[in-house]
Backbone as XML, in Angstrom:
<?xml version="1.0"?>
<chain id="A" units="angstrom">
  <residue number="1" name="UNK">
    <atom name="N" x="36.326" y="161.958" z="83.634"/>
    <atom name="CA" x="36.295" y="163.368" z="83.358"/>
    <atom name="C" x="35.260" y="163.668" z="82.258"/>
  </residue>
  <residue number="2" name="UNK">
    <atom name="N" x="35.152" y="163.348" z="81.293"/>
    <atom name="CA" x="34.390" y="162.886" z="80.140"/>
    <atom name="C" x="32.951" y="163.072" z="80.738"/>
  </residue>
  <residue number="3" name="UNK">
    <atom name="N" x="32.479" y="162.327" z="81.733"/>
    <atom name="CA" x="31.094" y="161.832" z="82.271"/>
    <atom name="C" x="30.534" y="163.363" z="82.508"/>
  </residue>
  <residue number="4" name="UNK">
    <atom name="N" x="31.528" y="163.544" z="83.403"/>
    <atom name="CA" x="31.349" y="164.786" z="84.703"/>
    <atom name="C" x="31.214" y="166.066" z="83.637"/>
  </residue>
  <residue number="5" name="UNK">
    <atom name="N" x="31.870" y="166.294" z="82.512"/>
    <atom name="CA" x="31.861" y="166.850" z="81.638"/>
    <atom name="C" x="30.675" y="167.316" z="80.653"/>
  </residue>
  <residue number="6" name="UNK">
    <atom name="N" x="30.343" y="165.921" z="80.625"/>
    <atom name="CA" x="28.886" y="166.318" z="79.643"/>
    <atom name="C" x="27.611" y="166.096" z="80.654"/>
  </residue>
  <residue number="7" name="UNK">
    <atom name="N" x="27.703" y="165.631" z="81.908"/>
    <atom name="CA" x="26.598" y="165.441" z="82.849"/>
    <atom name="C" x="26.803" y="167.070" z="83.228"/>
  </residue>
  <residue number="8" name="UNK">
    <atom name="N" x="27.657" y="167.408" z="83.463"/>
    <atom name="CA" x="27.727" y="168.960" z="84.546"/>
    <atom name="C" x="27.289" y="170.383" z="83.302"/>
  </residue>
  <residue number="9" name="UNK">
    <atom name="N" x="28.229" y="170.280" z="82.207"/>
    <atom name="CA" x="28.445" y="171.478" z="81.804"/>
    <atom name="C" x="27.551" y="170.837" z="80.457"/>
  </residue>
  <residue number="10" name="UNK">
    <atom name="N" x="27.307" y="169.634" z="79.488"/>
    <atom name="CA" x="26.478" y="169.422" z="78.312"/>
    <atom name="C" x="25.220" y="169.812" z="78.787"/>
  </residue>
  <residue number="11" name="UNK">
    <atom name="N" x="24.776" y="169.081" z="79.579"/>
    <atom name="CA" x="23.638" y="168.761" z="79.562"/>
    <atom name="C" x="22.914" y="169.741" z="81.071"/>
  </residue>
  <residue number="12" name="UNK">
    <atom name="N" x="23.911" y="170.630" z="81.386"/>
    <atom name="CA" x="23.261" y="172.045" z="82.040"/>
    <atom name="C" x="22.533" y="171.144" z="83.629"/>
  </residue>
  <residue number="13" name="UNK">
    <atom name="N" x="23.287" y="170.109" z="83.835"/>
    <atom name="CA" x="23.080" y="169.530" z="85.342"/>
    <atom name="C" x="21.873" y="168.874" z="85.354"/>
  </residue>
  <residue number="14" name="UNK">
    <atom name="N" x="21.372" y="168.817" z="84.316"/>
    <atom name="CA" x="19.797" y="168.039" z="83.913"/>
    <atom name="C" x="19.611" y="166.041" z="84.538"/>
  </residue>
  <residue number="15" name="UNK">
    <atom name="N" x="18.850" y="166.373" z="85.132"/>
    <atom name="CA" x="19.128" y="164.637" z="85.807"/>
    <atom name="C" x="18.740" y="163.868" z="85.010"/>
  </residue>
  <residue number="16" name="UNK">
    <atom name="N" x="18.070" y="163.680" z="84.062"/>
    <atom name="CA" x="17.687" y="162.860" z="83.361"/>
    <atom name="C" x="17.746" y="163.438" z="81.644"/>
  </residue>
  <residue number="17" name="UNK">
    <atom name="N" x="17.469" y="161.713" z="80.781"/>
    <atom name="CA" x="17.185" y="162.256" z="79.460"/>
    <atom name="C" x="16.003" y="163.005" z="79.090"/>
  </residue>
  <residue number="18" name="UNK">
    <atom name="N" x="15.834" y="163.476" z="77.905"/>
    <atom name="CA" x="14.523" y="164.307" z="77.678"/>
    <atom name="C" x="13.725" y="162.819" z="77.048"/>
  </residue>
  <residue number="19" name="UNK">
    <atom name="N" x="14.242" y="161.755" z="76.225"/>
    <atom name="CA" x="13.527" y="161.228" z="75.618"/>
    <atom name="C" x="12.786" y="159.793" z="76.318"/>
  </residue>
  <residue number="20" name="UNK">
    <atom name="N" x="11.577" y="159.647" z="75.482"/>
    <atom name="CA" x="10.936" y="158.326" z="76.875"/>
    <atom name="C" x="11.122" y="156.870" z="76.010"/>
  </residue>
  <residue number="21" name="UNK">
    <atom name="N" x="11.293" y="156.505" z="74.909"/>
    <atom name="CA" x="11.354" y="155.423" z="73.906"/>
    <atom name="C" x="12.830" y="154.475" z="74.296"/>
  </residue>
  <residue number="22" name="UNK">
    <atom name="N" x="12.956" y="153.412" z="74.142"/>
    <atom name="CA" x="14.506" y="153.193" z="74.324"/>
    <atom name="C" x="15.234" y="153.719" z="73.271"/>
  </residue>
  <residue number="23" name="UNK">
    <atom name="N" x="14.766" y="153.655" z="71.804"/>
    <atom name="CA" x="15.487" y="154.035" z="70.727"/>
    <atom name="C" x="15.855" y="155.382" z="70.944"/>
  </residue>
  <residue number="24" name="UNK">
    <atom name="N" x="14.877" y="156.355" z="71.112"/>
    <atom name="CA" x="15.308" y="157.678" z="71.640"/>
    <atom name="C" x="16.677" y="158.153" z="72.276"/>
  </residue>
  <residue number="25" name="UNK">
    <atom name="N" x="16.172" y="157.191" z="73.597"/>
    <atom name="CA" x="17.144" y="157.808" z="74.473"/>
    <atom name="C" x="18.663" y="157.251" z="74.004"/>
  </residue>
  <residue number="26" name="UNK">
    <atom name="N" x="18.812" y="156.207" z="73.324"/>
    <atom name="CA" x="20.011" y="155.554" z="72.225"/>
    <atom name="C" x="20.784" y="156.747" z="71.571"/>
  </residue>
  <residue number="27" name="UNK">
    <atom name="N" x="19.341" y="157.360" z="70.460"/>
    <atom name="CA" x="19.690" y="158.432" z="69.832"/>
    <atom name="C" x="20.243" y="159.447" z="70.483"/>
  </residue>
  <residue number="28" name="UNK">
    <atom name="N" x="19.760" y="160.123" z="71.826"/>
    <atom name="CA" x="19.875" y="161.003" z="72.509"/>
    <atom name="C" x="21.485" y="161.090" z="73.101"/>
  </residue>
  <residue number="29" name="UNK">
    <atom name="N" x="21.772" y="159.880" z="73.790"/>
    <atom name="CA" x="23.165" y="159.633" z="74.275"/>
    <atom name="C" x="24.032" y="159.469" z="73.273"/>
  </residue>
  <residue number="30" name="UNK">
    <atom name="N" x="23.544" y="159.093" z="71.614"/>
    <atom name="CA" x="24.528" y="159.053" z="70.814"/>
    <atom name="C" x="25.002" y="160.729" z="70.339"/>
  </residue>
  <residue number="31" name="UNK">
    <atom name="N" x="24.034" y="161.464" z="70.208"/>
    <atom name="CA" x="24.077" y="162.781" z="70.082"/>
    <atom name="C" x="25.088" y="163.455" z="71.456"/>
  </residue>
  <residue number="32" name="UNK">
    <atom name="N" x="25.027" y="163.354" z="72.714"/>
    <atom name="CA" x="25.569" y="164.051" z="73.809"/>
    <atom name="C" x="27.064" y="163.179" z="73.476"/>
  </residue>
  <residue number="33" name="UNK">
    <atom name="N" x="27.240" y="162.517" z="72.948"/>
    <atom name="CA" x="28.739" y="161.569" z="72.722"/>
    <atom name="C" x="29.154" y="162.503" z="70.684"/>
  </residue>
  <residue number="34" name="UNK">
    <atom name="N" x="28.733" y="162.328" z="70.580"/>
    <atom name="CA" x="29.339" y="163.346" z="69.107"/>
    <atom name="C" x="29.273" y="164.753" z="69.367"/>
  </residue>
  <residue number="35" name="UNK">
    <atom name="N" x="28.365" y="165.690" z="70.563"/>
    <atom name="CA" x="28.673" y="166.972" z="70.641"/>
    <atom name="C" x="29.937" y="167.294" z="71.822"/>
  </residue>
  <residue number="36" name="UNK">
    <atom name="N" x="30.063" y="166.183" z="72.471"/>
    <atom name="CA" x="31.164" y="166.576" z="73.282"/>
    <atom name="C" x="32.190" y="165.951" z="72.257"/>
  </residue>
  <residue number="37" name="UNK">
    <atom name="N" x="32.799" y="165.011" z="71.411"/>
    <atom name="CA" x="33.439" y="165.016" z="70.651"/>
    <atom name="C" x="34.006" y="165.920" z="70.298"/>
  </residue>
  <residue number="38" name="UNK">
    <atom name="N" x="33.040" y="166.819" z="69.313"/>
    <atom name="CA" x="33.003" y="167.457" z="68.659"/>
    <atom name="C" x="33.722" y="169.114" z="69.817"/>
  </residue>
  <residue number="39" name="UNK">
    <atom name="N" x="33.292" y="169.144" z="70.691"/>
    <atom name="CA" x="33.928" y="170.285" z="71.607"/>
    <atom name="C" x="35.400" y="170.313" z="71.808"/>
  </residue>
  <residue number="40" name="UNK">
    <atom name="N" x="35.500" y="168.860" z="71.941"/>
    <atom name="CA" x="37.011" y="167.969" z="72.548"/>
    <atom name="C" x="37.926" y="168.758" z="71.329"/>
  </residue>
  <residue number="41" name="UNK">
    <atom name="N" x="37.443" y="168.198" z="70.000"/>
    <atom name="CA" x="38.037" y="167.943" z="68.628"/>
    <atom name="C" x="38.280" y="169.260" z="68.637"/>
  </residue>
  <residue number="42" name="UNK">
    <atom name="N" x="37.659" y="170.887" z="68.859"/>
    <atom name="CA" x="37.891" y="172.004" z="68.466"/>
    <atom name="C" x="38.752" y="172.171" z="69.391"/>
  </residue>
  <residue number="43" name="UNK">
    <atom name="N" x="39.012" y="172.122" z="71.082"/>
    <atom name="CA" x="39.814" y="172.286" z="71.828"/>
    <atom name="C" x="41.144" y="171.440" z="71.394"/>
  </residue>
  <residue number="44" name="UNK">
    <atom name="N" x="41.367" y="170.532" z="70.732"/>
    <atom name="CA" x="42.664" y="170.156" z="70.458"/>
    <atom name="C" x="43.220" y="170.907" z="69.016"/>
  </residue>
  <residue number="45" name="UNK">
    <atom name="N" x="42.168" y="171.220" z="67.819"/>
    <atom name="CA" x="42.672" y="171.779" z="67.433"/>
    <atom name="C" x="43.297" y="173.229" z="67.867"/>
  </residue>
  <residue number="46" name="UNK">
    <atom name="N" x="43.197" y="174.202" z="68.719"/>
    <atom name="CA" x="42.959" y="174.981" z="69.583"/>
    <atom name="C" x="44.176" y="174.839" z="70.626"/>
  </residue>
  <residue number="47" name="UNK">
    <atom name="N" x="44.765" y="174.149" z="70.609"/>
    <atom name="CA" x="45.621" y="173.726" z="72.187"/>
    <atom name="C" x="46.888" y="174.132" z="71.628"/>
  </residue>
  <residue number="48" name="UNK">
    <atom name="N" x="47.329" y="173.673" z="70.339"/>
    <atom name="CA" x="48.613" y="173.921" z="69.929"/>
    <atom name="C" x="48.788" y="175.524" z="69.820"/>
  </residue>
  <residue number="49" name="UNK">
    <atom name="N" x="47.678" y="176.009" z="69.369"/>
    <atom name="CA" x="48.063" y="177.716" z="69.109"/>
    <atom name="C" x="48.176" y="178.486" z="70.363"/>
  </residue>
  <residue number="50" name="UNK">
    <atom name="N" x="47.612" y="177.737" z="71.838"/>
    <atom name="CA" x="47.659" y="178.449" z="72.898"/>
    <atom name="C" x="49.161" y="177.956" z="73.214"/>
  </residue>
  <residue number="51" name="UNK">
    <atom name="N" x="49.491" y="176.343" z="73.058"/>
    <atom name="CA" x="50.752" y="176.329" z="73.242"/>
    <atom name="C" x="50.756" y="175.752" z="74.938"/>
  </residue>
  <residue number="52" name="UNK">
    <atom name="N" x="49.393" y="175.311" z="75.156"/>
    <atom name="CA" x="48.896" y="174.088" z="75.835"/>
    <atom name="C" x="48.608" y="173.040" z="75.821"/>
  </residue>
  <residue number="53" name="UNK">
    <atom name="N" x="48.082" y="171.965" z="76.556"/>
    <atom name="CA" x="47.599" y="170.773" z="76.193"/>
    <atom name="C" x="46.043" y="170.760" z="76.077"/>
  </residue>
  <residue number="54" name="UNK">
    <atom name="N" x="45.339" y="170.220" z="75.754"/>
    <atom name="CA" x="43.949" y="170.836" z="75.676"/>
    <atom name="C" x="43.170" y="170.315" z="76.852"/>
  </residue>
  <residue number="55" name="UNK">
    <atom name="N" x="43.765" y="169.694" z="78.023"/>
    <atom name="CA" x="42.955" y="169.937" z="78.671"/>
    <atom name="C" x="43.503" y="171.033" z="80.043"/>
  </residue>
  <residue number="56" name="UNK">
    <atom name="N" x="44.191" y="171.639" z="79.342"/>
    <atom name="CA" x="44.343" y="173.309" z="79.741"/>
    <atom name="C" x="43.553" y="174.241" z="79.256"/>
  </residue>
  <residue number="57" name="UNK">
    <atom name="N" x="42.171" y="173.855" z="78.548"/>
    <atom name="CA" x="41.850" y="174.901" z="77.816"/>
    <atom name="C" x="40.418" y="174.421" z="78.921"/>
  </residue>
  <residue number="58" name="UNK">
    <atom name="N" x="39.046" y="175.698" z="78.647"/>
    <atom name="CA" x="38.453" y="175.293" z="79.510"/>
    <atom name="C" x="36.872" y="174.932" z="78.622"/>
  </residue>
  <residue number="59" name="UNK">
    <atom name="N" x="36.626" y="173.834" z="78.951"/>
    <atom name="CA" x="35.289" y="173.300" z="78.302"/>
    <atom name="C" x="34.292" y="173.759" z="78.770"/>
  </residue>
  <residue number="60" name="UNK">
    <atom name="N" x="33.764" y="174.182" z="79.347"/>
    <atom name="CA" x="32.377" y="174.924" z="79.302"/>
    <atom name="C" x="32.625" y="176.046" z="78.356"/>
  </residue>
  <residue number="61" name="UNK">
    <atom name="N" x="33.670" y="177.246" z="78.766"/>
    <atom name="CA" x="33.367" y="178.342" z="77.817"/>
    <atom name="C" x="33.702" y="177.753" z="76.464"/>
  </residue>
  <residue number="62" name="UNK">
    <atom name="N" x="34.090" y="176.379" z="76.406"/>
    <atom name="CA" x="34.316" y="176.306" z="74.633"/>
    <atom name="C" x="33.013" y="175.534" z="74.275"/>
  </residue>
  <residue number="63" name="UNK">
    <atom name="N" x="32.297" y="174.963" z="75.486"/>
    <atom name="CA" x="30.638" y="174.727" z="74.944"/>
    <atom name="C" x="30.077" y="175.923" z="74.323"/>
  </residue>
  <residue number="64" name="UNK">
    <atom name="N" x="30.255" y="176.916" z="75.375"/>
    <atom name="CA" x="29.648" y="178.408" z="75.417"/>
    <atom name="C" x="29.679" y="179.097" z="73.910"/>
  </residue>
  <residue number="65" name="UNK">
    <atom name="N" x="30.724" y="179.250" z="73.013"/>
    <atom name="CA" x="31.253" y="179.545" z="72.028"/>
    <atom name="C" x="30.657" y="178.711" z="71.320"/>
  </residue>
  <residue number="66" name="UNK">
    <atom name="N" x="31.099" y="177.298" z="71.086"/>
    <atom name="CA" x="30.369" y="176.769" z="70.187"/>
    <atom name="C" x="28.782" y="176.802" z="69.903"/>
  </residue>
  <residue number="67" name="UNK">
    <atom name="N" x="28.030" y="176.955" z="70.826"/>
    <atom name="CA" x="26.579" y="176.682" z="70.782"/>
    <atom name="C" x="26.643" y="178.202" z="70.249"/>
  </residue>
  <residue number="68" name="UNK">
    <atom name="N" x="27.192" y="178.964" z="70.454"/>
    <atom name="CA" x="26.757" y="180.953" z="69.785"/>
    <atom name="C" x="27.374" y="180.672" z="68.307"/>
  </residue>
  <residue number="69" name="UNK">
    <atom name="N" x="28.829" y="179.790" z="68.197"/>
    <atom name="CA" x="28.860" y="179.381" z="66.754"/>
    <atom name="C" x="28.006" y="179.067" z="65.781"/>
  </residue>
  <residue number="70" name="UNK">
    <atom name="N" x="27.145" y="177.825" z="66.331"/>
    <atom name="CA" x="26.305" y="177.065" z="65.259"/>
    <atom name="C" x="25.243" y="177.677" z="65.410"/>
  </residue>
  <residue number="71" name="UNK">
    <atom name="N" x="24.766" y="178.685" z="66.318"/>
    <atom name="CA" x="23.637" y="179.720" z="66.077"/>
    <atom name="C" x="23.896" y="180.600" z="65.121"/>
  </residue>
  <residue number="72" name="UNK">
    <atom name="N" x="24.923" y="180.864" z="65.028"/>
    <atom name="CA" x="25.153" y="182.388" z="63.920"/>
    <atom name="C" x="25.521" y="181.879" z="62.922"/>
  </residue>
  <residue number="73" name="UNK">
    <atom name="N" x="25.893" y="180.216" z="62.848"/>
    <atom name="CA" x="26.119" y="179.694" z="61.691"/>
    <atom name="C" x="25.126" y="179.964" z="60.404"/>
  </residue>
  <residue number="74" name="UNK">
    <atom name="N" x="23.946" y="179.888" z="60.902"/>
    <atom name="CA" x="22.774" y="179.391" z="60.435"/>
    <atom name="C" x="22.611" y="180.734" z="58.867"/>
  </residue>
  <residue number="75" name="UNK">
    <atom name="N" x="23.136" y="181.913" z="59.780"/>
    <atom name="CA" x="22.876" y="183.348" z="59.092"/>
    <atom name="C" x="24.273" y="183.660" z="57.890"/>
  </residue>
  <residue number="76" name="UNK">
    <atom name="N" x="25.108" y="183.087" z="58.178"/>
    <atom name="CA" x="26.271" y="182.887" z="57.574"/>
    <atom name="C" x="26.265" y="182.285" z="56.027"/>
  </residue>
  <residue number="77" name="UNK">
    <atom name="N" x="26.902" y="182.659" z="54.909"/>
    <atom name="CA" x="26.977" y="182.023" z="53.827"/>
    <atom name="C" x="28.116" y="180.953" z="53.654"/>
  </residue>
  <residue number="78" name="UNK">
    <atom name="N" x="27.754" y="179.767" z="52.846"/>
    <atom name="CA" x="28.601" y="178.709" z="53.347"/>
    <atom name="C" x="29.745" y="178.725" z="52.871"/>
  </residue>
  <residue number="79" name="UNK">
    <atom name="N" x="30.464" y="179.696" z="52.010"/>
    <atom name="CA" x="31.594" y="180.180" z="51.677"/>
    <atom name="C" x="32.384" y="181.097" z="52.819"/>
  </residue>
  <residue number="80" name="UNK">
    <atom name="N" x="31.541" y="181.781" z="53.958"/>
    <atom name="CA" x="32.577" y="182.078" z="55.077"/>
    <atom name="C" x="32.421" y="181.207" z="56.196"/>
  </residue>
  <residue number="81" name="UNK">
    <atom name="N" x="32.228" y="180.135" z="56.194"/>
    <atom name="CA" x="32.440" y="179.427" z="57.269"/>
    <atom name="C" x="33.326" y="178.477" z="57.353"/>
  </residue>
  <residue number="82" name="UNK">
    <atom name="N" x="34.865" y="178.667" z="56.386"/>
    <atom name="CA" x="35.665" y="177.857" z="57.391"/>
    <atom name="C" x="36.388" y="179.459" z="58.083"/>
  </residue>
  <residue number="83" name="UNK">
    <atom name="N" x="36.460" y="180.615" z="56.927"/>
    <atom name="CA" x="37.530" y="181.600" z="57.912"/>
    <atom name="C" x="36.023" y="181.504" z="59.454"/>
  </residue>
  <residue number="84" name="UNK">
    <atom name="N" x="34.744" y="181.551" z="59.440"/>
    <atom name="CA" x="34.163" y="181.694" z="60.763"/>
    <atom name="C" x="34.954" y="180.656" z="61.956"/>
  </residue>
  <residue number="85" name="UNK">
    <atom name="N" x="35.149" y="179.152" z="61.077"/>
    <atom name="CA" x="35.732" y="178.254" z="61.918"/>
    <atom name="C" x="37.242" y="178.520" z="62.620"/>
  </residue>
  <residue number="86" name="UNK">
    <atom name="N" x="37.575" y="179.316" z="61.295"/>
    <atom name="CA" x="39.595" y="179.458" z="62.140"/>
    <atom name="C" x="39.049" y="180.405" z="63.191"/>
  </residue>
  <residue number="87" name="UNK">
    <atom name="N" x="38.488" y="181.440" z="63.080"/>
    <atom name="CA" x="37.967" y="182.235" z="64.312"/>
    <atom name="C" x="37.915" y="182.071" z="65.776"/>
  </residue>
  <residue number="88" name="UNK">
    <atom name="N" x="36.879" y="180.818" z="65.233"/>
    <atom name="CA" x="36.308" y="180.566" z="66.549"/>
    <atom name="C" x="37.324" y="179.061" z="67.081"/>
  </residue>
  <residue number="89" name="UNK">
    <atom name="N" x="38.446" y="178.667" z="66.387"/>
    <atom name="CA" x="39.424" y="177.749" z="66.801"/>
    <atom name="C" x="40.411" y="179.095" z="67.695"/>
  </residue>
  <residue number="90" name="UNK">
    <atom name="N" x="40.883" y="179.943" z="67.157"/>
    <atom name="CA" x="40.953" y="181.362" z="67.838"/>
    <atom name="C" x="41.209" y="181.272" z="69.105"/>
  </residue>
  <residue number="91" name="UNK">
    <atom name="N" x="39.492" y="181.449" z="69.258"/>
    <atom name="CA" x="38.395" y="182.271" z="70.388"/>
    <atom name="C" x="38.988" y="181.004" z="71.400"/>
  </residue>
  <residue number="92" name="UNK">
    <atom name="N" x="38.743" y="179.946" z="71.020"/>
    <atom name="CA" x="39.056" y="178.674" z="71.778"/>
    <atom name="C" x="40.517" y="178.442" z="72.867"/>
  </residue>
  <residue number="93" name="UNK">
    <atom name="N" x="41.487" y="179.073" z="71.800"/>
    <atom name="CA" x="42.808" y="179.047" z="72.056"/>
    <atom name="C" x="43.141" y="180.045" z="73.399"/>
  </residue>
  <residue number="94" name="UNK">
    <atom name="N" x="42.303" y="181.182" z="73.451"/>
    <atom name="CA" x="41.983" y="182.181" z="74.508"/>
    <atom name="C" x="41.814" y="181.468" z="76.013"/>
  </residue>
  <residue number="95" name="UNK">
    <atom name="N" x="40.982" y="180.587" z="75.979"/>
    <atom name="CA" x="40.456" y="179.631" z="77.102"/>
    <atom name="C" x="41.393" y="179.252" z="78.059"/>
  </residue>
  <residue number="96" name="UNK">
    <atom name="N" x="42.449" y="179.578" z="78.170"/>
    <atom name="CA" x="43.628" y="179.088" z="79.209"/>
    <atom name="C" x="42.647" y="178.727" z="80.389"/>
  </residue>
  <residue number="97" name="UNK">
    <atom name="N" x="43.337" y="178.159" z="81.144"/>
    <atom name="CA" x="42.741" y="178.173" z="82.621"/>
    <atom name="C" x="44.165" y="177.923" z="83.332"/>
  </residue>
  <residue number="98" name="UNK">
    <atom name="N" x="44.459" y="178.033" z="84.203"/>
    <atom name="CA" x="45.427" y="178.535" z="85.421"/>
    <atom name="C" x="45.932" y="177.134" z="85.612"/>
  </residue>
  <residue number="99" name="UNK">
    <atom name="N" x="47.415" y="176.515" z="85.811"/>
    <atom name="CA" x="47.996" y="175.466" z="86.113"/>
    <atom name="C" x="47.428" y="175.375" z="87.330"/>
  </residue>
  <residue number="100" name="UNK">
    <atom name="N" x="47.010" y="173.804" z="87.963"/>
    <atom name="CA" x="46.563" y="173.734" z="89.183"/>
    <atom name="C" x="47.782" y="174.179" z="90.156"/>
  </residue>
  <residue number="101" name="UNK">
    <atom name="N" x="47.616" y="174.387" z="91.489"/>
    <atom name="CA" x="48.448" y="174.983" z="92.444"/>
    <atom name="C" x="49.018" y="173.253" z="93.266"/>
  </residue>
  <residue number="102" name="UNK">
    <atom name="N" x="50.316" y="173.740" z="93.252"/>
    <atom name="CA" x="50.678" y="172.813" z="94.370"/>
    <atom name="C" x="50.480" y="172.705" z="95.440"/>
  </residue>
  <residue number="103" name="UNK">
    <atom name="N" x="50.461" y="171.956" z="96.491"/>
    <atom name="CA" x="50.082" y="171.982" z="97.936"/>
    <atom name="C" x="51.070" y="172.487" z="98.692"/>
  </residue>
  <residue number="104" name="UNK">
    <atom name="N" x="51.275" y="172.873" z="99.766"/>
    <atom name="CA" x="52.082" y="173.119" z="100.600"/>
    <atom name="C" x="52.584" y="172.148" z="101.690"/>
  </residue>
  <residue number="105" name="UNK">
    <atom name="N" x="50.999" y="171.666" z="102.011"/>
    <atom name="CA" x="50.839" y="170.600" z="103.235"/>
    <atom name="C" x="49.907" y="169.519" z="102.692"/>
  </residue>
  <residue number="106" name="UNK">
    <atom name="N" x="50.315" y="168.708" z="103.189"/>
    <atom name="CA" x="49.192" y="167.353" z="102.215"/>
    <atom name="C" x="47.509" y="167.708" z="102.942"/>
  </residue>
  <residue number="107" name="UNK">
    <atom name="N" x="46.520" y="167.031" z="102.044"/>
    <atom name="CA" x="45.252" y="167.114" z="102.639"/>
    <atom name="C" x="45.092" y="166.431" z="103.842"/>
  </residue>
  <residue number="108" name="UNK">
    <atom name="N" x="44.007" y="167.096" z="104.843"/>
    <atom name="CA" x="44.211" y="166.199" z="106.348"/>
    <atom name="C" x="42.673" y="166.395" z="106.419"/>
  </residue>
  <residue number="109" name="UNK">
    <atom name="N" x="42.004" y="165.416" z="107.233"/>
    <atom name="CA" x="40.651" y="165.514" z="107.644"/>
    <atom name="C" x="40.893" y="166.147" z="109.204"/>
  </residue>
  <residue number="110" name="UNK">
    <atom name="N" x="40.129" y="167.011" z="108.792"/>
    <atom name="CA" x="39.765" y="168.217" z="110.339"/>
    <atom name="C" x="38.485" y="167.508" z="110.978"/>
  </residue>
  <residue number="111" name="UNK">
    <atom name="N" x="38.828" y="167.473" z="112.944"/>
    <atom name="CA" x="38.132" y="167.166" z="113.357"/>
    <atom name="C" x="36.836" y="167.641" z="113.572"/>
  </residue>
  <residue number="112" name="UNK">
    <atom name="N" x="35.133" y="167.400" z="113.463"/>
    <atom name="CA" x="34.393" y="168.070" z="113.362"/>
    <atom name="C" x="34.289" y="168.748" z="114.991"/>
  </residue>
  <residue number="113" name="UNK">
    <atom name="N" x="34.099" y="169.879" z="115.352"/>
    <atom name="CA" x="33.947" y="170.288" z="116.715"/>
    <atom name="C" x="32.124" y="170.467" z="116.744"/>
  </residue>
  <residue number="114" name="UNK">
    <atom name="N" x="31.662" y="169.946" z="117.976"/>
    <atom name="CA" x="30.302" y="170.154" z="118.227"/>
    <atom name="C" x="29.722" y="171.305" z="119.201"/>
  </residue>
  <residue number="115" name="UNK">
    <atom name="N" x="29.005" y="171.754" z="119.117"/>
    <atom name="CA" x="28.727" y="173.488" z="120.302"/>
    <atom name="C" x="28.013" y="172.728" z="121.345"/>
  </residue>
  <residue number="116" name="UNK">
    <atom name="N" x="27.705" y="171.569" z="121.385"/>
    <atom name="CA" x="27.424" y="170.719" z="122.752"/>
    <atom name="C" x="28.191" y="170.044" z="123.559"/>
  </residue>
  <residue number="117" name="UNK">
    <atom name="N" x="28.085" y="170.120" z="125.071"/>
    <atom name="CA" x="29.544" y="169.047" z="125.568"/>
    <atom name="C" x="29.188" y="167.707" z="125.350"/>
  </residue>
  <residue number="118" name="UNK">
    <atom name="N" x="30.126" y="167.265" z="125.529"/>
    <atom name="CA" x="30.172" y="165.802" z="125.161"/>
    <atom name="C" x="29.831" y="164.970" z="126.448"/>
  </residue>
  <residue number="119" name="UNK">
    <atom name="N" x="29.488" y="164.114" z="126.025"/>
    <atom name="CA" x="29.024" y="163.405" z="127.792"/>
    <atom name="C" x="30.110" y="162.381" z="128.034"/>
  </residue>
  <residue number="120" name="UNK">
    <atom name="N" x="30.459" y="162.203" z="128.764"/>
    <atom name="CA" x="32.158" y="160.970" z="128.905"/>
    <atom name="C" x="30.969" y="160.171" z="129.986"/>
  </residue>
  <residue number="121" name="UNK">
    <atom name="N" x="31.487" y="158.970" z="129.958"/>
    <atom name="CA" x="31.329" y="157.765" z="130.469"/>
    <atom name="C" x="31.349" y="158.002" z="132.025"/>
  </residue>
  <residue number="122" name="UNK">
    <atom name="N" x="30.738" y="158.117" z="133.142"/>
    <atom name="CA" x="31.158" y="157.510" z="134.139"/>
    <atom name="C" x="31.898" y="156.505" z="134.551"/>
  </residue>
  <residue number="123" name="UNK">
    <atom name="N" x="32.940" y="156.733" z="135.443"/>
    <atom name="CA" x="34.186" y="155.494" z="135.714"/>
    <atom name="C" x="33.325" y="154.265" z="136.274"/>
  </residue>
  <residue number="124" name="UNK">
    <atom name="N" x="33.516" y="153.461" z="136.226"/>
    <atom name="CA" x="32.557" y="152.097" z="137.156"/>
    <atom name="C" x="33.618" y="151.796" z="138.079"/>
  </residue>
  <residue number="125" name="UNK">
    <atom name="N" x="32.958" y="151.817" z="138.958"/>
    <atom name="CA" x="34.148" y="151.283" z="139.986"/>
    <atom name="C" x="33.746" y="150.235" z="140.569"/>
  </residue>
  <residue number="126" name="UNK">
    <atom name="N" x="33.103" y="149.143" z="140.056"/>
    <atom name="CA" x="32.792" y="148.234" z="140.440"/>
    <atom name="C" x="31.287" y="147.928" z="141.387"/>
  </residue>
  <residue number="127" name="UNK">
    <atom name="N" x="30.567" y="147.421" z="142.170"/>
    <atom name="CA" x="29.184" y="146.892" z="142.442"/>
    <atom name="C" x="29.731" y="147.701" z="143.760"/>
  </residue>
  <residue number="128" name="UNK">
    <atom name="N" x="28.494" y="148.418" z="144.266"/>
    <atom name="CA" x="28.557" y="148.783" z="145.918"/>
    <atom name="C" x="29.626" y="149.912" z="146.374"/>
  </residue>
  <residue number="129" name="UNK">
    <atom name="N" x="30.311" y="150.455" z="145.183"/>
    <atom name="CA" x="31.605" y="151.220" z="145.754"/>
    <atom name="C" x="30.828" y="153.034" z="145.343"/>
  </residue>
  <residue number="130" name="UNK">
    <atom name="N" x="29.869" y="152.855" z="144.146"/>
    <atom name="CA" x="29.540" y="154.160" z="143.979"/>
    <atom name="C" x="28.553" y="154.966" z="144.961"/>
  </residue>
</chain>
């Protein structure tokens, strides 16, 4: 979940790293492993006030939030940024997402239908009889 997480929604579906060095790309994956941390870490603080588990809460929009966080951080004096932080632990707590649905009928593979007929075998009826 983790993978799919920071491959799909971190890193915006991007197939590859940006960096070309091995050390780089070290650095690079160590960075995409402390910012999803770091997403995880606000969604759990965050989970108890919704009164969920946190992975009831939904990680992209708490990427979404955070990245507008540490942008407006920047403009912020560093004396309001923990009430900015309870805020946006808050904003986080909002994130519900919907209990998955139960099934009714288990999953079944449907047969594919083709808009061509199918050709069946001629019967053999043996040497000299057709």
């Amino acid at each position: 979940m983790a993978f799919d997480e920071v491959k799909t929604h971190t890193l915006a579906r991007a197939e590859t790293l940006r960096s070309q060095a091995p050390a780089r790309v070290e650095q690079e994956v160590w960075g995409l492993l402390l910012g999803y941390n770091l997403v995880r870490f606000c969604m759990a603080r965050a989970a108890p006030r919704a009164g969920v588990p946190p992975l009831r809460l939904s990680y992209w929009h708490a990427v979404l939030l955070l990245r507008g966080f540490w942008q407006s951080a920047w403009y912020s004096s560093p004396g309001n940024l923990p009430r900015h932080v309870d805020t946006l632990v808050e904003e986080v707590a909002l994130l519900v997402i919907p209990p998955r649905r139960t099934r009714r009928y288990p999953r079944a593979v449907k047969i594919k239908h083709s808009a061509y007929p199918r050709k069946w075998p001629t019967p053999h009826h043996g040497p000299g009889l057709n």
